[in-house]
C-alpha positions in Angstrom: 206.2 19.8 -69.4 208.6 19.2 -71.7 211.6 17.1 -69.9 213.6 16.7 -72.7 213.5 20.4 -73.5 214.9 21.3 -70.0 217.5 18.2 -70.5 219.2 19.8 -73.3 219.0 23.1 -71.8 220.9 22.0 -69.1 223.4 19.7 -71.1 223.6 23.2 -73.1 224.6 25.1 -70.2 227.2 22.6 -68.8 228.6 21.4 -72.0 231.7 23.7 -71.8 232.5 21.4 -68.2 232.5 18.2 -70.1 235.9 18.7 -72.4 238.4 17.3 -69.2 241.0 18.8 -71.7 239.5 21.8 -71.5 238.9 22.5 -67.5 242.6 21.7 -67.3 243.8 24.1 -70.0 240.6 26.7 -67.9 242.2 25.9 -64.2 246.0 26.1 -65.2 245.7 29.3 -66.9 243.6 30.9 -63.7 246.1 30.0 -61.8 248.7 31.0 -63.3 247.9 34.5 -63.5 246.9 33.9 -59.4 249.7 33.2 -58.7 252.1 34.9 -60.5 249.9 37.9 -59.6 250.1 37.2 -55.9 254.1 37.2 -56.1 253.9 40.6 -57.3 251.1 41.8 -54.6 253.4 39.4 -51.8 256.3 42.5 -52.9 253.9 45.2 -52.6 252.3 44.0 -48.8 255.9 43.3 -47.9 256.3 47.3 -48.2 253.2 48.2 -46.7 251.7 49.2 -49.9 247.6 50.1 -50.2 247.4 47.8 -53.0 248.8 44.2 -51.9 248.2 40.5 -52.2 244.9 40.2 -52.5 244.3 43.3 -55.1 246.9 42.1 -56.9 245.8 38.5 -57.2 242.6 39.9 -58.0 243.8 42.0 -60.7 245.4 38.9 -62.1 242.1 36.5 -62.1 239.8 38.9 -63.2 241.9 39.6 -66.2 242.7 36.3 -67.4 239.1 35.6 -67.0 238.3 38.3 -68.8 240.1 37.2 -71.8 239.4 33.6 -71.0 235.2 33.8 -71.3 235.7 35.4 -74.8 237.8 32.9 -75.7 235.9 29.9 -74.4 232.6 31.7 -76.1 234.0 31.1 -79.7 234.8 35.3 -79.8 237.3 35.8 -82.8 240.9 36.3 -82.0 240.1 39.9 -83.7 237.9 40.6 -81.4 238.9 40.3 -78.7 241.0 43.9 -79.1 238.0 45.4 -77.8 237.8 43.0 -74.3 241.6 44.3 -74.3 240.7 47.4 -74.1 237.8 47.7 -72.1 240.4 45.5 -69.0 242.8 48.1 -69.5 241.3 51.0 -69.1 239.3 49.7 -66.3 242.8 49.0 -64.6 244.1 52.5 -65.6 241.1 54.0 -63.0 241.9 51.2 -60.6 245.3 52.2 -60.1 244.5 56.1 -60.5 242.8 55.3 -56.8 246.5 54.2 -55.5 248.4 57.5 -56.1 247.7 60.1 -53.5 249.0 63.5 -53.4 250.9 63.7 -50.2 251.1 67.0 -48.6 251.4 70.9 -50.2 255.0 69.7 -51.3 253.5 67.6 -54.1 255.3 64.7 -53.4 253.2 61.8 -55.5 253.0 58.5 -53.7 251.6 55.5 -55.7 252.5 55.4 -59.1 254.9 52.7 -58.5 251.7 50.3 -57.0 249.6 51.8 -59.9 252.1 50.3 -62.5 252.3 47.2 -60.7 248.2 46.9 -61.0 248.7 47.4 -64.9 251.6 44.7 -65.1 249.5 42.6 -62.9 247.0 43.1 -65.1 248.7 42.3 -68.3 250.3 39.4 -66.9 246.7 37.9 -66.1 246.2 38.8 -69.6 249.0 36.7 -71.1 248.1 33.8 -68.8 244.7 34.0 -70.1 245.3 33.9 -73.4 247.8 30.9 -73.0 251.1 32.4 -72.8 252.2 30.8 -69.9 256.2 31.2 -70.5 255.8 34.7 -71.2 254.0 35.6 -68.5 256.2 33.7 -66.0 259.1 36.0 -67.8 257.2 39.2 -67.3 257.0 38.3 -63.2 260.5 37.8 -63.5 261.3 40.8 -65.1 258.8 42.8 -62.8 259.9 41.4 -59.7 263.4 42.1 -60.5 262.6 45.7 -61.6 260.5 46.3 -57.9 263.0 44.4 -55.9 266.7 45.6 -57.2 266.2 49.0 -58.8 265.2 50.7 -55.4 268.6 49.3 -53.9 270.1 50.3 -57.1 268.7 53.8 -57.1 270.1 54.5 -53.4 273.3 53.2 -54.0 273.5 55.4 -57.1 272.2 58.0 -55.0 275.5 57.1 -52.4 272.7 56.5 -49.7 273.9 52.7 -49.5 270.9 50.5 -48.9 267.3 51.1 -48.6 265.3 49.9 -46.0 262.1 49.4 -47.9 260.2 50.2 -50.8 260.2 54.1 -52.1 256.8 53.6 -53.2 
């Protein structure tokens, strides 16, 4: 048996472990996108929504890994369009399973969550890829837009304050 064969396989396999600068750059990404994804999936549980913390954290990891592998693998910048699209038309079906037709008045319920998944999605997406700031921006800006524009919409609507989340 060759031992030094099976040595370098291994060192092979666990060489992308070694780079300390690396793991950190691996870990704070990941989490980024967790967490920034599981602020958005705290606002959707707090509403009772299908699709809550935990999908939405989900969402979030899976996508930043999904851009982070590639990356890591040596995958040109170029293409890496096609992981792009492959992660978001995967998370166009995932949130086509949260909109439900509710009743013969065809009231849609869902869509709301469903964008969320997709921003959730992009924003583990920008984490992955680095972009830190900006995906710490579009939480903001996504937040913002679930939290306040359902108030906003009922006091436009003269129905003074809502009580929870429309969707």
């Amino acid at each position: 048996m060759q031992t030094t064969g099976v040595l370098d396989t291994i060192e092979a396999e666990f060489a992308d472990i070694s780079d300390v600068a690396g793991i950190t750059r691996t870990v704070l990404r990941l989490s980024v996108a967790v967490l920034l994804a599981g602020l958005i999936g705290w606002n959707r549980e707090r509403f009772g929504n299908a699709a809550g913390l935990r999908t939405h954290m989900l969402v979030g990891l899976g996508s930043a890994l999904f851009i982070l592998v590639p990356q890591s693998s040596g995958m040109a910048i170029s293409d890496l369009s096609r992981v792009l699209q492959g992660v978001i038309a995967g998370i166009g079906f995932l949130g086509a399973g949260a909109i439900l037709k509710v009743g013969e008045t065809e009231k849609i319920k869902g869509i709301t969550t469903a964008a969320s998944i997709w921003m959730t999605a992009a924003i583990g997406i920008t984490a992955g890829m680095g972009r830190e700031v900006l995906a710490i921006i579009a939480t903001v800006l996504t937040l913002a837009i679930l939290a306040l524009l359902p108030r906003l919409e009922k006091v436009a609507a003269g129905k003074g304050n809502p009580p929870s989340d429309p969707d």
